[in-house]
C-alpha positions in Angstrom: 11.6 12.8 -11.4 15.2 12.3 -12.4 16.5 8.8 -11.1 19.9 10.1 -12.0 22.0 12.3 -14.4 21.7 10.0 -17.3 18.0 9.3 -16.9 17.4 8.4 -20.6 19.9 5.6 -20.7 18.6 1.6 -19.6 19.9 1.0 -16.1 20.2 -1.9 -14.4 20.6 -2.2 -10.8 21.5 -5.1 -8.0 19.0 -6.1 -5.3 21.2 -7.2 -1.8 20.7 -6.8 1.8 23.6 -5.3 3.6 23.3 -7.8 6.3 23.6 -10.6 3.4 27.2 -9.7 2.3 29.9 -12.1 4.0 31.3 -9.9 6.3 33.9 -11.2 9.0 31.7 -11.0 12.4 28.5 -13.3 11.5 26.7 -10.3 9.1 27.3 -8.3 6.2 28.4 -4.8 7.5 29.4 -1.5 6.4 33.6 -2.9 6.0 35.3 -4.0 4.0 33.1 -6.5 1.6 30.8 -3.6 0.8 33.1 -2.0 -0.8 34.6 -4.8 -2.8 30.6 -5.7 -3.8 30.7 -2.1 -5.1 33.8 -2.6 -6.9 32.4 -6.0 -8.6 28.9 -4.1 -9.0 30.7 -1.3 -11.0 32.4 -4.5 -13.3 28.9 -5.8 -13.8 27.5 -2.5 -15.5 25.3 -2.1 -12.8 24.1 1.1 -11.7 22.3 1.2 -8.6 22.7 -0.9 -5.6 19.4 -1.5 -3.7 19.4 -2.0 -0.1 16.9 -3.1 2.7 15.8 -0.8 5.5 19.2 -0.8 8.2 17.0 0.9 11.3 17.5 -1.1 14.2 15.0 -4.0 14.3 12.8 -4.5 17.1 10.9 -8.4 16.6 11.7 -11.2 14.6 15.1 -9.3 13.3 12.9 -7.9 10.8 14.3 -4.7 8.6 10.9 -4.0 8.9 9.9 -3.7 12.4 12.3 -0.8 13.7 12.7 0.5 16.6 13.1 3.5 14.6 12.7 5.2 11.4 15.8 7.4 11.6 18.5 5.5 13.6 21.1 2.9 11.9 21.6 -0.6 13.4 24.4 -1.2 15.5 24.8 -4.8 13.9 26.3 -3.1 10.8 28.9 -0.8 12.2 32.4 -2.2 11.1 34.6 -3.7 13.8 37.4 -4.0 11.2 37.0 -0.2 10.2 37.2 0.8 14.1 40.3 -0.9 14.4 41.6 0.9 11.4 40.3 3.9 13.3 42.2 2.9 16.8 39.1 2.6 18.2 39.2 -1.3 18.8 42.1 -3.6 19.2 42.2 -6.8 16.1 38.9 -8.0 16.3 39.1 -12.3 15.6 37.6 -13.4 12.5 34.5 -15.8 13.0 34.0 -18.8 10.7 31.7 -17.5 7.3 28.3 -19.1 7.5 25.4 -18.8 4.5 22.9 -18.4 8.0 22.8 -15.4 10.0 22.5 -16.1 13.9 21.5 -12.7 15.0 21.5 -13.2 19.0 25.1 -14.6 18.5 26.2 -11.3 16.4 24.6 -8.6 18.5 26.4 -9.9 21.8 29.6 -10.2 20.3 29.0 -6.9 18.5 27.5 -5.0 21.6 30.5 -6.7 23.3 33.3 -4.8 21.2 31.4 -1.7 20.2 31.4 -1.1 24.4 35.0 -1.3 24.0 35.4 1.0 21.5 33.0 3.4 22.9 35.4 4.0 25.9 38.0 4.5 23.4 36.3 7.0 21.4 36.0 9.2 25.1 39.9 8.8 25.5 40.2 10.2 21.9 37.1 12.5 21.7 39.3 15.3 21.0 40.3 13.7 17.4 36.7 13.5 16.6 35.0 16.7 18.6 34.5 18.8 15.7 32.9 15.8 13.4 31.1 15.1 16.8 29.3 17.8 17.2 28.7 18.7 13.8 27.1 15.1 13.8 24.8 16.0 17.0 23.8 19.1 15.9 22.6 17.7 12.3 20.9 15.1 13.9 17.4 16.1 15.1 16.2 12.8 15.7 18.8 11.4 18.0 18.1 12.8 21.5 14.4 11.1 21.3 15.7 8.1 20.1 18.1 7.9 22.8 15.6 8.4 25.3 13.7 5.8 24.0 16.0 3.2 23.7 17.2 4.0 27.2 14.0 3.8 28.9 13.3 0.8 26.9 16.2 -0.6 28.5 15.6 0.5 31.8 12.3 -1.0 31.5 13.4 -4.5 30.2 12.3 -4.2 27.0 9.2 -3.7 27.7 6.7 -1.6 25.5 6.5 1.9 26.1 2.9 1.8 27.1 3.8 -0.5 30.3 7.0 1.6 31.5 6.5 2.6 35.0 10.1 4.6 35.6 9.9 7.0 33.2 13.5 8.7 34.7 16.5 8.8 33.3 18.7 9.1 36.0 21.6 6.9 36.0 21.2 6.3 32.5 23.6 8.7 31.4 26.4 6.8 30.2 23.9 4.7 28.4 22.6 7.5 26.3 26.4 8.5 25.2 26.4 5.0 24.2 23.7 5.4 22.1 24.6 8.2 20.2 28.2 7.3 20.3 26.8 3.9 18.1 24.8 6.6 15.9 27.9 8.7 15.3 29.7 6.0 14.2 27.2 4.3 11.8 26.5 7.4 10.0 30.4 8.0 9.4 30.5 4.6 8.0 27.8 4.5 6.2 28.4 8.1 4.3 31.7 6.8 3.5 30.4 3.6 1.6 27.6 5.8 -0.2 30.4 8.1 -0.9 32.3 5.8 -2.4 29.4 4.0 -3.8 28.9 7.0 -6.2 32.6 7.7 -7.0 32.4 4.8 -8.8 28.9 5.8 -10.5 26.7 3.5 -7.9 23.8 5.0 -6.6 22.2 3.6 -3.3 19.1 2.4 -3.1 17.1 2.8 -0.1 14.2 1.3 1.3 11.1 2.5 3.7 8.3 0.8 4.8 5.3 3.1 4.7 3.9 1.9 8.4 6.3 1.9 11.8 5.9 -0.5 14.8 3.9 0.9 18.1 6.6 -0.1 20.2 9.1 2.3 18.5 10.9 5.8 19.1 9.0 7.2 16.1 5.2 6.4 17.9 6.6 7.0 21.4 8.0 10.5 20.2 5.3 11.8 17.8 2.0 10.4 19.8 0.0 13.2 18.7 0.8 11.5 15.1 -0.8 8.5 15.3 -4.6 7.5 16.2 -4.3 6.5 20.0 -6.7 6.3 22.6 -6.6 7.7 26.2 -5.1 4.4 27.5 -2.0 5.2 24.4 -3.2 2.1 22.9 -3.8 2.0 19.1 -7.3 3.2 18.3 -7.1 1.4 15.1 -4.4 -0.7 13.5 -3.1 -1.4 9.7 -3.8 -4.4 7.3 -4.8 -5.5 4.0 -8.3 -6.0 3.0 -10.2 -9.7 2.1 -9.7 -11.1 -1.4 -10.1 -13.9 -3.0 -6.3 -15.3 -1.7 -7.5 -14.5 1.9 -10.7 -13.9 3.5 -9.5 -13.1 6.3 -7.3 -10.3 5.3 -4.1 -9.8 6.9 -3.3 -7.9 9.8 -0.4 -6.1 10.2 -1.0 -4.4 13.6 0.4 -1.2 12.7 -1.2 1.9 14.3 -2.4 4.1 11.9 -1.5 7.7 11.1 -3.2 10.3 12.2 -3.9 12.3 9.1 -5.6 14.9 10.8 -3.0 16.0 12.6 -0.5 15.3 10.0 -2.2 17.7 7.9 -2.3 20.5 10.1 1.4 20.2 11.3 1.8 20.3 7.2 3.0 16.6 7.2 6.4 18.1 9.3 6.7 14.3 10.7 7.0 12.6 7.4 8.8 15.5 5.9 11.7 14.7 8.5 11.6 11.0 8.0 12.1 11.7 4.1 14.2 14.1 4.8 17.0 12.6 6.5 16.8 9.2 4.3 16.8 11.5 1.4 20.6 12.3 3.5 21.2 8.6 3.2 20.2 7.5 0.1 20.1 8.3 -3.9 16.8 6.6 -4.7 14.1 5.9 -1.4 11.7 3.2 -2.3 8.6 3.9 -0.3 6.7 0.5 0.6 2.9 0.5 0.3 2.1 3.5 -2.2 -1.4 2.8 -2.2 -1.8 3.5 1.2 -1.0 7.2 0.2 -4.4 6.7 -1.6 -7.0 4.5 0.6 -5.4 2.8 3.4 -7.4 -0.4 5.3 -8.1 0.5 8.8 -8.8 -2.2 11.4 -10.1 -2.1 14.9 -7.4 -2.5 17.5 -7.9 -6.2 18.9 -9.5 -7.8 16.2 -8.2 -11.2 15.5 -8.6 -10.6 11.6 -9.0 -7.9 9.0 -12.0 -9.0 7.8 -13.9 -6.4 10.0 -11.4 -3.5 8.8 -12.4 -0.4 6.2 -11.3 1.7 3.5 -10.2 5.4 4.6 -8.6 7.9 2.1 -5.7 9.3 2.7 -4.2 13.0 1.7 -2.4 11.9 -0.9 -2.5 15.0 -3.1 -2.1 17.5 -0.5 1.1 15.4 1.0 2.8 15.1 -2.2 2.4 19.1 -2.9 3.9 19.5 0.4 6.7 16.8 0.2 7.7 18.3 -3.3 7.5 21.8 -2.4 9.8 21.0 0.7 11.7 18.4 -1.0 11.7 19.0 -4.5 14.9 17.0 -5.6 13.9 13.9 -4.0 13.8 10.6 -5.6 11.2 7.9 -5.2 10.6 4.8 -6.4 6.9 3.8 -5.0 5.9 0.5 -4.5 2.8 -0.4 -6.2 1.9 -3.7 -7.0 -1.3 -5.4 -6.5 -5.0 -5.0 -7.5 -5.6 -1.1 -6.6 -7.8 1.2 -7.4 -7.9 4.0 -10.3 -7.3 6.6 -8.1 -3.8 5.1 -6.7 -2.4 5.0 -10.7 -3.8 8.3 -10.9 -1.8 9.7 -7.9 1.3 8.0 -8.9 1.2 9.3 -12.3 0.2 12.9 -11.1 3.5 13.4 -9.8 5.3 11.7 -12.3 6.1 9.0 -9.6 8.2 5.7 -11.1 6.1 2.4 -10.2 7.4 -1.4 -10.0 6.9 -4.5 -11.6 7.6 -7.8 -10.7 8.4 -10.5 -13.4 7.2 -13.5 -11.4 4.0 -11.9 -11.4 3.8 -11.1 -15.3 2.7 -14.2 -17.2 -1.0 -14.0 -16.1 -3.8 -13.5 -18.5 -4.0 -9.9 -18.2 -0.5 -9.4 -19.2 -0.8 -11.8 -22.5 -3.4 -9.3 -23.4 -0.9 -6.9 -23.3 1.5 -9.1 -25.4 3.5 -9.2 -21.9 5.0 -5.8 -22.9 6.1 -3.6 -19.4 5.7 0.6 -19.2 8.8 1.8 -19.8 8.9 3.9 -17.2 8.7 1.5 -14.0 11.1 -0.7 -12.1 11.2 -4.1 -12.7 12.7 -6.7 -10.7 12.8 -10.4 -11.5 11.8 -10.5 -7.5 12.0 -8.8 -4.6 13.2 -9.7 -1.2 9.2 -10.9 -0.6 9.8 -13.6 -3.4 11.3 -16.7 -4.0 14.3 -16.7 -6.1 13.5 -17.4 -9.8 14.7 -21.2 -9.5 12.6 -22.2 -6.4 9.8 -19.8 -7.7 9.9 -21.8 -11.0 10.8 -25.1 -9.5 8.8 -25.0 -6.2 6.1 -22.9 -6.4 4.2 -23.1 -9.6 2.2 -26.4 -10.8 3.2 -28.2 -14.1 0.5 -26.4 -15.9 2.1 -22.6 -15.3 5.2 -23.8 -15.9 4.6 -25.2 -18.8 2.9 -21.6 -20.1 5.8 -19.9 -19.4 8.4 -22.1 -20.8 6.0 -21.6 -24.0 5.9 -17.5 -23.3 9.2 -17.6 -23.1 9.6 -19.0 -26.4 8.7 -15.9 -28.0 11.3 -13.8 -27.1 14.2 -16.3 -28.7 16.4 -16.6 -26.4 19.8 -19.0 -26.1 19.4 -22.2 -25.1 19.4 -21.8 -21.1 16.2 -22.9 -18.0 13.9 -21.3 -17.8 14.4 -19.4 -14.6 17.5 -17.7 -16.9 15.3 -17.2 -19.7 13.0 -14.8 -17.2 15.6 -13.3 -15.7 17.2 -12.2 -19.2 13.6 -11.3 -20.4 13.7 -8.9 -17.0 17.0 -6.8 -18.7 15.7 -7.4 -21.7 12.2 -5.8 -21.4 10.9 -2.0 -22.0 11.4 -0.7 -18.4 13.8 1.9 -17.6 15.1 0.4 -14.6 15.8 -3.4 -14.4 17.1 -4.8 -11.1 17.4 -8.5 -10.0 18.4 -10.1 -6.7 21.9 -11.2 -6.1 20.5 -14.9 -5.7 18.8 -14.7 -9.2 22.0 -13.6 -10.8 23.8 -16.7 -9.0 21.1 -19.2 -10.1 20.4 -19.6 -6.5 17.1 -21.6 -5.1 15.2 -21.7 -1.8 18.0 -22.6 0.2 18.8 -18.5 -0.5 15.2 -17.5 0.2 15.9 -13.8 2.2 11.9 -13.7 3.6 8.5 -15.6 3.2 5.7 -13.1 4.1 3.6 -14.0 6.5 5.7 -15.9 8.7 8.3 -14.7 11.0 11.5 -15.8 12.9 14.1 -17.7 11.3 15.2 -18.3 8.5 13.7 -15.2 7.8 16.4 -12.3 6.9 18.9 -14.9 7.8 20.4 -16.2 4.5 24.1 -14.5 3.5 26.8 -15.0 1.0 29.9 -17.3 2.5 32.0 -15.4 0.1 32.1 -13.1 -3.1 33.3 -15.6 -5.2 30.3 -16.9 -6.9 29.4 -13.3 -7.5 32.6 -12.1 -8.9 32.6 -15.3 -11.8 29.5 -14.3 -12.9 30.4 -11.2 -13.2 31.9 -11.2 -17.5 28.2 -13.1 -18.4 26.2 -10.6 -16.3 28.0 -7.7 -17.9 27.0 -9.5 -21.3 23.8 -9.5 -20.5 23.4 -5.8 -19.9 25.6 -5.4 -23.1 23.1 -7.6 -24.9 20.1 -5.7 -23.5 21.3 -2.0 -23.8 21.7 -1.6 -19.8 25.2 -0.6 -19.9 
């Protein structure tokens, strides 16, 4: 799998939310600030931008709860590039926070992009061809609409409990909807455009599950295990270990694989499909699941009650690659897994991860802490504590101690610690080396993006006031990647 057209050289890449640039409305969007982070990016040496999932969220303003696995989120559209457009009168500036207040920005969002909805009808002549081209590319969109319309028409309430299942009168509401479609895909193929004019690739990211309360199960029922009542038959999770003996339950419902197989996978073929549209690289969450997935009972309080099912993995893979055979994955599997899920991975010649925060255990000094060149490997990912509150938080005096003594090895200048792993993460054998925004800052947990297994805020909230701190570290980071052959 080529990752891109000069696979054989060391890359580096940069790990940052598109909701956690500064923007001027309460969120990063696709305006103006993207483009100057691509700009500084490109200064850096880095050469791929990773991204979290921008589907519109449905609970806890998680990127990974969408409502659906195909639609962008309204809360990223531009106001500044619609006025640009004439689509919108000056929009005011609100005051740059480092928190993101997500009611507050998808009122006064929702507020404007109404606005420039009924502008876009006076002017739909300007845009007709584009228009059209846009619904006609778009298979996805007419289901989505319908969703979220009913949805709405329902008071949010899930799909399984909607008792006017009409949707008369909500006609202008659907425009609406793909109106806010149109417009987010313009924007965001003009950032990824100019993303890899200035030799960025984009990074996208897809969680393997989807929520029951979302377009994708509502539209595709036959592709999920359901019983007669539409409920989830059985539901996803993670198996007991020694961290938890409970499991955890994620309350997915769980794919139908039966099905899936006899429609030749055409559901998932779409969804990689059109993301494939979007993005350069697609990191797909939860590999293993490809391999054995944990299946729970719908209702049970825990997973402990849950089992191992395998999954089609060979037969999708043939099927994805012989449908899509220029597609780019990066697959995400960390974790204690099986033999069988290395063996599926490395079948198709599919690029794994590594985490630095989680290579100084015993099993990794046996190794002489060496990584496989061909993986990813991020100093942490948007599950993890930045590498200061990691160090300085979570670890006891005794691991901290062993790595400031592993760290030892590798010579580096005098600097912490948490610098000293984040240079060892350049520095190492992988081919692809990415590191968070916060890491490269020396940020702590004050810039903590998401603590698994809790939800609401801060969760997904944290954002950059400004581009400043990134842009003066941008000469020592370019150093780095000098120093570390990443250039």
């Amino acid at each position: 799998m080529m990752i891109s057209g000069n696979y054989n050289q060391r890359q580096a890449g940069i790990l940052l939310a598109i909701s956690s640039l500064p923007g001027n409305h309460g969120i990063g969007d696709l305006g103006e600030c993207a483009y100057q982070f691509i700009d500084l990016s490109k200064k850096a040496g880095f050469k791929i931008w990773q991204i979290l999932p921008l589907n519109p969220s449905s609970e806890g303003d998680s990127p990974y709860s969408p409502y659906s696995s195909f639609a962008g989120d309204e809360i990223y559209i531009s106001l500044d590039l619609l006025t640009k457009w004439h689509l919108l009168e000056a929009v005011p500036v609100l005051k740059s926070t480092s928190m993101i207040d997500y009611d507050s920005v998808r009122l006064f969002k929702h507020t404007y992009l109404i606005k420039a909805f009924q502008e876009f009808k006076k002017q739909i002549p300007l845009y007709q061809k584009e228009y059209d081209a846009f619904l006609k590319e778009a298979f996805w969109l007419e289901d989505y609409c319908e969703f979220m319309a009913l949805n709405k028409k329902n008071l949010g309430k899930k799909w399984n409990e909607w008792q006017d299942l009409k949707l008369t009168g909500m006609e202008q509401e659907i425009e609406y909807l793909r109106f806010v479609q149109f417009i987010f895909m313009k924007q965001f193929k003009l950032l990824k455009d100019y993303a890899n004019d200035h030799d960025l690739l984009i990074m996208g990211d897809m969680p393997f599950y989807v929520g029951y309360d979302s377009a994708d199960v509502y539209s595709h029922q036959t592709c999920f295990m359901l019983g007669k009542d539409l409920l989830p038959l059985y539901v996803s999770g993670a198996s007991p270990d020694y961290f938890s003996k409970d499991g955890q339950l994620w309350n997915h419902p769980i794919y139908n694989w039966s099905f899936l197989t006899e429609s030749h996978y055409q559901y998932w073929i779409d969804k990689l499909k059109w993301n494939q549209k979007l993005f350069d690289i697609l990191r797909i969450d939860h590999f293993r699941a490809f391999d054995t997935y944990w299946q729970v009972p719908y209702g049970s309080i825990n997973a402990r009650n849950g089992k191992w099912v395998e999954a089609p993995g060979y037969d999708f893979f043939d099927t994805l690659f012989k449908e899509l055979p220029d597609i780019s994955l990066i697959v995400e599997d960390l974790g204690d897994l099986r033999p069988e899920v290395h063996a599926l991975r490395d079948h198709y010649h599919l690029m794994g991860m590594r985490v630095m925060e989680y290579s100084f255990g015993e099993n990794e000094e046996r190794e002489h802490f060496k990584m496989p060149e061909y993986c990813v490997v991020y100093a942490g990912t948007h599950d993890n504590a930045p590498l200061k509150g990691w160090y300085e938080c979570e670890l006891d005096e005794g691991y901290r101690k062993r790595i400031d003594v592993i760290m030892k090895q590798w010579s580096y200048p005098e600097m912490t610690t948490p610098e000293k792993v984040l240079h060892r993460t350049f520095d190492c054998e992988a081919d692809i080396a990415i590191c968070s925004v916060q890491d490269m800052l020396g940020y702590g947990n004050e810039a903590r993006l998401n603590l698994p297994g809790t939800s609401g805020k801060p969760n997904w909230c944290w954002k950059l006031k400004d581009l400043n701190d990134y842009q003066d570290h941008l000469k020592q980071m370019h150093h780095l990647l000098k120093q570390t052959h990443r250039l």
